[in-house]
C-alpha positions in Angstrom: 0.0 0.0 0.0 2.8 2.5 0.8 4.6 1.2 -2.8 1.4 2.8 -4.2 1.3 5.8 -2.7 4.4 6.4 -3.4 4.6 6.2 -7.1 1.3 8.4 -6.9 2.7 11.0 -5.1 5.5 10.5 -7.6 3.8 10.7 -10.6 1.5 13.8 -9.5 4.9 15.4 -9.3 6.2 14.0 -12.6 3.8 14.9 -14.9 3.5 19.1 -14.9 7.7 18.6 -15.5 7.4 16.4 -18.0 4.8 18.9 -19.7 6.6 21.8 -19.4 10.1 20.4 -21.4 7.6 18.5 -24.2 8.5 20.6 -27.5 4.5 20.6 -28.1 3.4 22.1 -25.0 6.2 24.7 -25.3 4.6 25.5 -29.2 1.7 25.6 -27.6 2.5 28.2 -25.4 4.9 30.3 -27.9 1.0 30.2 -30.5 -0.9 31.3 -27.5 1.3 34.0 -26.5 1.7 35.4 -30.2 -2.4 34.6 -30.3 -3.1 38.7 -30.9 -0.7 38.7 -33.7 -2.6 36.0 -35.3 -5.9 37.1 -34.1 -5.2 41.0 -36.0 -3.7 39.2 -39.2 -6.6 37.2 -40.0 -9.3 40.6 -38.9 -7.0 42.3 -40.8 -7.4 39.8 -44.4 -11.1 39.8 -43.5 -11.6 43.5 -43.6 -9.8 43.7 -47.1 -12.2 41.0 -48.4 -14.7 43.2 -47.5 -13.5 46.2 -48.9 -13.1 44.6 -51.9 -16.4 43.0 -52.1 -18.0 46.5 -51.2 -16.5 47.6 -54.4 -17.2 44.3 -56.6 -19.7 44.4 -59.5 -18.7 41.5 -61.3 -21.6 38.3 -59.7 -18.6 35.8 -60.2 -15.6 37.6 -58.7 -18.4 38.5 -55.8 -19.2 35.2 -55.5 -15.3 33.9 -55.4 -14.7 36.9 -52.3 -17.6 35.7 -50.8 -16.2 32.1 -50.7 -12.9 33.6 -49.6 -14.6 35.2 -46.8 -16.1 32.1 -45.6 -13.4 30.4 -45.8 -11.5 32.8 -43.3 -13.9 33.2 -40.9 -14.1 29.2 -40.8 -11.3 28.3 -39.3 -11.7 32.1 -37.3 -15.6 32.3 -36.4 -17.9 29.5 -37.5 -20.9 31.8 -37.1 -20.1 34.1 -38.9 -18.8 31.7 -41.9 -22.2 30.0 -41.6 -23.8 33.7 -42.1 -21.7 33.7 -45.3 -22.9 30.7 -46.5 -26.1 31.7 -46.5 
């Protein structure tokens, strides 16, 4: 019984330093911490597809921006790519 409790206490112990030197959770944290980098990019390709669609006559190129657009806020806002769809 003590055997257990040992290699419990040892493995509670174990496993937040074995996370912190795994390469994925250290990517992980580098993505999160550049998140509003990534976050202002992709606003930033969205509002320019918009621009340009405010300004598109042509029903095919409109239709290819609107894909475009849905396509960004996919993987961004799934809402809002569904209202796009529509």
């Amino acid at each position: 019984m003590l055997h257990r409790i040992a290699i419990l206490i040892i493995s509670i112990f174990a496993i937040p330093l074995s996370a912190t030197t795994n390469p994925g959770i250290q990517q992980l944290e580098k993505v999160l911490h550049d998140r509003d980098k990534y976050v202002s990019a992709k606003e930033h390709r969205i509002d320019s597809l918009k621009s340009i669609l405010k300004h598109q006559w042509d029903v095919k190129q409109k239709l290819e921006c609107y894909d475009e657009l849905y396509r960004e806020y996919l993987t961004f806002r799934f809402d809002s790519a569904i209202a796009y769809l529509d």
